[in-house]
N, C-alpha and C positions, 0 to 999 in steps of 0.2 A: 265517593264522598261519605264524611261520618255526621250523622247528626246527634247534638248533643244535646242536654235538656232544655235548654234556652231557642234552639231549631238554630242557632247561628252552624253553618255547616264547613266544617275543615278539609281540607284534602290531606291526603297521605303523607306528602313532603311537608303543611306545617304541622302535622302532628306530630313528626319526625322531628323538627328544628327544635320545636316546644320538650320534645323527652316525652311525650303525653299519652305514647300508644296503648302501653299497661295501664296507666291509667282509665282512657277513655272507655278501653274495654273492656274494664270494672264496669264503667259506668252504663257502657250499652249494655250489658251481659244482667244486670240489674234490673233496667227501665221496663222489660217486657219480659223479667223471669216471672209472670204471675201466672202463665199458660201453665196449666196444670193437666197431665192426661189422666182419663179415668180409668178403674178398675172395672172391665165390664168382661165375663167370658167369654163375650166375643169379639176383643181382641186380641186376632190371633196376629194381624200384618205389621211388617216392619219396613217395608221397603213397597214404594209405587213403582211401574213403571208406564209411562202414559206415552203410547202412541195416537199422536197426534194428528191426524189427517187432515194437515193443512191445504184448504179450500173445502173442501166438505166430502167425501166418498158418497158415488151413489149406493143407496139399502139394498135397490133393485140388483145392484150386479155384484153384491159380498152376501150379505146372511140374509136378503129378504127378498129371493125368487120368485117373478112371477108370471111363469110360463104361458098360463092361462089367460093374464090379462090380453094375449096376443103381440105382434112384431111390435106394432104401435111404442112399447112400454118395454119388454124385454129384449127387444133389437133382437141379437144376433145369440142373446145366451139363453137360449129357451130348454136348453138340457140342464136341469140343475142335477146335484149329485148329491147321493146320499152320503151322508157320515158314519162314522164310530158308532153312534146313536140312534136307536132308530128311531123313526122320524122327524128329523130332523133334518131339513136338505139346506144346501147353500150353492153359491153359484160356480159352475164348472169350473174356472179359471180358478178354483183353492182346492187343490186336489190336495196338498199336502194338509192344511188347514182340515179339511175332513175326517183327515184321520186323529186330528187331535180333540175334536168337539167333546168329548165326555170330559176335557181339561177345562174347556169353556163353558158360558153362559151368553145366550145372543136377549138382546132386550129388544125389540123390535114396535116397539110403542114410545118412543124417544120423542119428548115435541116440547116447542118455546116457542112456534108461531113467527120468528122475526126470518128473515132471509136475506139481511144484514150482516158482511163477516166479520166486522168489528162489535156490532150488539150483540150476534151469538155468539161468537169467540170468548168473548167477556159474559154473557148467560152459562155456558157449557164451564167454562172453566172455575168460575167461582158461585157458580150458584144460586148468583142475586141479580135481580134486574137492575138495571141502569138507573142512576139517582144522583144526590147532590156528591154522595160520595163512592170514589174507589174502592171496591174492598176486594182482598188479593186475591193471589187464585190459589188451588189446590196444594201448588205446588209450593207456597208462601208460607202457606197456613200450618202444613205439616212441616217445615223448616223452622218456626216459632215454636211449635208443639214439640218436634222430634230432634232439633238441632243441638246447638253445644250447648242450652243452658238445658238440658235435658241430659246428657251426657255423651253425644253424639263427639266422637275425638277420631273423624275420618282425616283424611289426607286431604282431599278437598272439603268445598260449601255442601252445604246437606242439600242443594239445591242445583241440580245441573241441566242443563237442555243442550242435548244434540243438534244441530250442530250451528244453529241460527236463531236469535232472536224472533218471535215474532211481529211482533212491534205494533199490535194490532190494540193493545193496552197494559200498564205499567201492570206486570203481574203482582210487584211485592203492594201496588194498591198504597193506603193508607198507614201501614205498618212502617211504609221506610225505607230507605237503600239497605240496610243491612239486610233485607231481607228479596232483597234480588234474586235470580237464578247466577248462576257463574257460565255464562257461554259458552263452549268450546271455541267454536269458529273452526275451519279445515274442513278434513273430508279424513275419516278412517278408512275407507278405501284405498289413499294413496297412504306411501311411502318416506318421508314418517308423517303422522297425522299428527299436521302441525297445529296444536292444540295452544288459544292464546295465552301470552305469557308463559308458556311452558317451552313450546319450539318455534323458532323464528323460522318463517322460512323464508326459503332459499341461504341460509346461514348455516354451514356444518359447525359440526359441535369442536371439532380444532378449533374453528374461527373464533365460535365463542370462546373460549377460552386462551386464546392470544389477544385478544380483547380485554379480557379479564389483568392480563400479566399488564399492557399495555398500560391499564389505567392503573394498575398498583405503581408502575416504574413511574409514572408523574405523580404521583402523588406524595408532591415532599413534604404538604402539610399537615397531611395525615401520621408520617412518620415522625416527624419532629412535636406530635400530640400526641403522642400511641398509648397515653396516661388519663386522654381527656374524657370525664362518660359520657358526651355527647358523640364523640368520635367513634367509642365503643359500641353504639346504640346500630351507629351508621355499619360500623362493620358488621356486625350479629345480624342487621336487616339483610345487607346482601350476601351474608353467607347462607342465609335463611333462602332468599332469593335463586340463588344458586346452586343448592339444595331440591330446590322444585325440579329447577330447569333441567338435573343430572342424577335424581336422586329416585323416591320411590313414589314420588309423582307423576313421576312421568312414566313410570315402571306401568303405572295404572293403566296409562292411555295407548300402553304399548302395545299391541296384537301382536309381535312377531313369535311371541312364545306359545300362541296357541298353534296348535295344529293347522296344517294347509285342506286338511279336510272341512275340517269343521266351517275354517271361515267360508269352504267354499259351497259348503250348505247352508250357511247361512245367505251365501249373496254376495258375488263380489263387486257390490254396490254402495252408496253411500247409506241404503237405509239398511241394507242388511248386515253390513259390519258396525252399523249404529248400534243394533240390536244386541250384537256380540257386545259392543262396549256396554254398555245397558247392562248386559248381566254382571260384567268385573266389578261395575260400579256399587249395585247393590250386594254383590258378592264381599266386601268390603266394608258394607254394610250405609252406604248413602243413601238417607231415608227416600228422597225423591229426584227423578230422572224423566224428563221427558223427552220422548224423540219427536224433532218438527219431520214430519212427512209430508216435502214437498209436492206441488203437481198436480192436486186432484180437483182444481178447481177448473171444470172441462166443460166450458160454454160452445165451446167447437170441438167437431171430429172427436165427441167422446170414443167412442169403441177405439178408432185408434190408439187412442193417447191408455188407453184399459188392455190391449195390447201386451203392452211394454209393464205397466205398472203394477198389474194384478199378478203375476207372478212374481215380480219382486215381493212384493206383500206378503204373497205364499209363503215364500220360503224363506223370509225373514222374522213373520210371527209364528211360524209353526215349530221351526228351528227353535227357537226363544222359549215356545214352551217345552219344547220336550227337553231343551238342553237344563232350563231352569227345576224342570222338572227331576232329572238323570241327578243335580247335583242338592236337591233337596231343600231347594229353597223356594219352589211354588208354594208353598204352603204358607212360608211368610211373607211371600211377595204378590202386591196384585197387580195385574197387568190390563189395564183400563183401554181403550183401543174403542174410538171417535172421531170427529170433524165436528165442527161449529154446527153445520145441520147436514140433511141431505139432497139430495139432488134430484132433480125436477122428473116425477115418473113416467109423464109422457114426453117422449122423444122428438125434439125438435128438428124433425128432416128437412123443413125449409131452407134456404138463404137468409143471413148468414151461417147459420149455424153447422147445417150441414149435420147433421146429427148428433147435436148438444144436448146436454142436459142443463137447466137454470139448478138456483140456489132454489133448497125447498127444507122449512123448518116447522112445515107443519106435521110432519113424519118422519122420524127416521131410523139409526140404529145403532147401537153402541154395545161391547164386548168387553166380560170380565169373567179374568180367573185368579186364581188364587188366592193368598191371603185369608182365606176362610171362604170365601165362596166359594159356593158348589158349582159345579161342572156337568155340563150335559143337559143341558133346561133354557127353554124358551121360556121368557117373561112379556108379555103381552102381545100384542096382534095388529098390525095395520089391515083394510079395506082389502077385495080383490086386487086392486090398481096400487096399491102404497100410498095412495092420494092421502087417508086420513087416521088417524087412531081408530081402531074397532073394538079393543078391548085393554084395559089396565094401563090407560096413561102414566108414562114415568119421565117427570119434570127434572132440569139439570140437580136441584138444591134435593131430590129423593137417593137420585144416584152420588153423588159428591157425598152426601149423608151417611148413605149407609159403607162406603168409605172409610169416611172417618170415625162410625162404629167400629168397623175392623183394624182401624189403627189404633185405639183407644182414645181417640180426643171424642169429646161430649159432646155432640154436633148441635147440643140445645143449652148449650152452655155460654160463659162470657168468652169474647175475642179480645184480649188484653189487647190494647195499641196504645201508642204515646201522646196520641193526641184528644185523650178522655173520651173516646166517645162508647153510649153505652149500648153495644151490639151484641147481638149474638154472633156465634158461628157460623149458623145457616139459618135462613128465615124458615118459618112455616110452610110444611106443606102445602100445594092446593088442592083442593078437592078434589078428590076422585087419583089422587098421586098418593104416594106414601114409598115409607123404605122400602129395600128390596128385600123383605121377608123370606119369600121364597126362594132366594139362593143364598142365603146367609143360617150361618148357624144357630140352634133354637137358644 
């Protein structure tokens, strides 16, 4: 849907009937060109990429080990291993992941206190606590700032998430449908990854295109108008249309031209070939991408379900940095890697659980590289047990912040929207939070 200045909202077909499309897209392309990015030297980043750890990852069993606290808390992973760096340890099951930590930065003082996946999902992602109003998420915000009225002229939305909405709140927020992410939908893992609107599945590409001839051979009315510019409008769309579905659109989402190596260090899974698309995407130069990383909300039989998941993980974000890295665009790209919170430090061995972990946001832990952040540095401290912050609290609106330092948008600055209202970009820190100084350029 398009919304126009009046909020009355069109769809596509009667923008179409109308002639109105060029038009309107003056019109949106106007209403919210006031986002302006700043010149700061430390914007180096051009491109996010956010994995997502949809349901929240325990701290205790990725970057925030803790052997000593006993079984009780670290189960079964009481070997943690050292890195690239030294000292600096993380949890056995990221062998590969170790060997990249001087690429990374682990923050391990992450907290927002709720344990809610819809309140934190909506804290972590945009910054602001819950109120009268939505405001977007990261991924929104730099789509407004970094998108086509900025000069953004990719092939797709500046705005993409692998491979599933998550539905947990409107990300574009207050900004507007134009300012949506563009779903995939599918699985890059299978054959072809049928990407919406781009590949139908279970539909081969003959069929489409017997399809196509089908509806020109009835179309006697379009023949006997072939002079009308309405009619013109209609064909130009679906040649445009048709273009996607066969053209260098879909060239994007294509994996078959990369090597059988590579996909297969990366994972021949759905988060690890996410990863791979992830990189084509900003290699392209799509200023933001998120991958949803199903699964980790593990109320039961954690360690099993960590099993299976954590070496996907491995080798889907290790692979990701060193491949981003190999081709020279860690530097402009930051790779942000979180969950809404984390996961309950003491081990719930009882009935039902069985060795669960709860939802826990009073501590947890989040990962970034590139874009101008420095690599190889721990930012704050949780307790023996992970139970509490110990040293240098860092609030969602500190990390999102110093983000969008590195991407050039003003994070103290105004958030244009169409519906006047008069907000910043991110609220004020609180006490005892602030940017991430210490892994950001002076």
């Amino acid at each position: 849907m398009f919304e126009i200045f009046n909020n009355q909202k069109l769809s596509r077909r009667e923008l179409l009937k109308g002639g109105l499309v060029g038009a309107a897209g003056l019109a949106l392309s106007g209403r919210l060109s006031l986002g302006e990015n700043v010149s700061s030297p430390r914007a180096r980043a051009k491109s996010v990429i956010q994995i997502w750890m949809w349901g929240g990852p325990s701290h205790l069993d990725t970057f925030d080990p803790k052997p000593e606290a006993g079984y009780d808390y670290c189960g079964p992973y009481d070997k943690p291993i050292e890195t690239n760096v030294d000292g600096i340890r993380i949890c056995q099951m990221l062998p590969k992941l170790a060997k990249q930590a001087d690429k990374y930065s682990i923050i391990r003082s992450m907290t927002h206190g709720s344990n809610s996946h819809e309140t934190a999902s909506y804290m972590v992602q945009t910054g602001h606590t819950p109120g009268r109003q939505v405001f977007p998420s990261a991924g929104a915000v730099v789509s407004l700032f970094k998108g086509r009225d900025h000069g953004y002229k990719g092939l797709v939305d500046p705005y993409v998430v692998l491979t599933k909405a998550q539905g947990r709140f409107s990300e574009a927020g207050f900004l507007g449908q134009r300012y949506k992410p563009f779903v995939t939908g599918g699985d890059p893992a299978q054959t072809p990854f049928a990407v919406e609107g781009i590949v139908a599945k279970g539909i081969s590409d003959e069929r489409q295109r017997s399809r196509r001839e089908l509806l020109h051979s009835l179309d006697t009315l379009g023949r006997a108008m072939a002079g009308n510019s309405q009619f013109r409008l209609f064909d130009q769309t679906e040649e445009n249309a048709y273009g996607v579905m066969f053209g260098d659109t879909r060239k994007l989402f294509d994996l078959s031209d990369e090597s059988d190596e590579l996909r297969q260090k990366y994972g021949r899974n759905t988060f690890g070939q996410s990863c791979l698309v992830a990189r084509r995407l900003v290699e392209q130069g799509v200023p933001y991408v998120t991958i949803n990383y199903e699964g980790w909300d593990t109320h039961k039989r954690h360690f099993e379900t960590m099993k299976r998941k954590l070496p996907e993980l491995d080798a889907g974000f290790a692979t990701l940095l060193e491949d981003l890295s190999e081709r020279g665009l860690l530097e402009s790209t930051i790779v942000w890697w979180t969950g809404e919170f984390g996961r309950g430090p003491k081990i719930q061995w009882e009935q039902p659980w069985n060795g669960g972990r709860s939802h826990y946001g009073k501590c947890f832990c989040a990962v970034l590289a590139g874009g101008g952040f420095k690599g190889g540095h721990v930012v704050g401290a949780s307790d023996a047990t992970g139970s509490e912050v110990a040293e240098r609290p860092v609030y969602p609106q500190d990390l999102i912040g110093s983000m969008y330092e590195l991407l050039g948008i003003d994070p103290d600055g105004p958030l244009p929207n169409s519906s006047g209202l008069d907000v910043t970009v991110m609220p004020a820190s609180k006490e005892g939070g602030g940017r991430l100084k210490e892994i950001m350029p002076a």
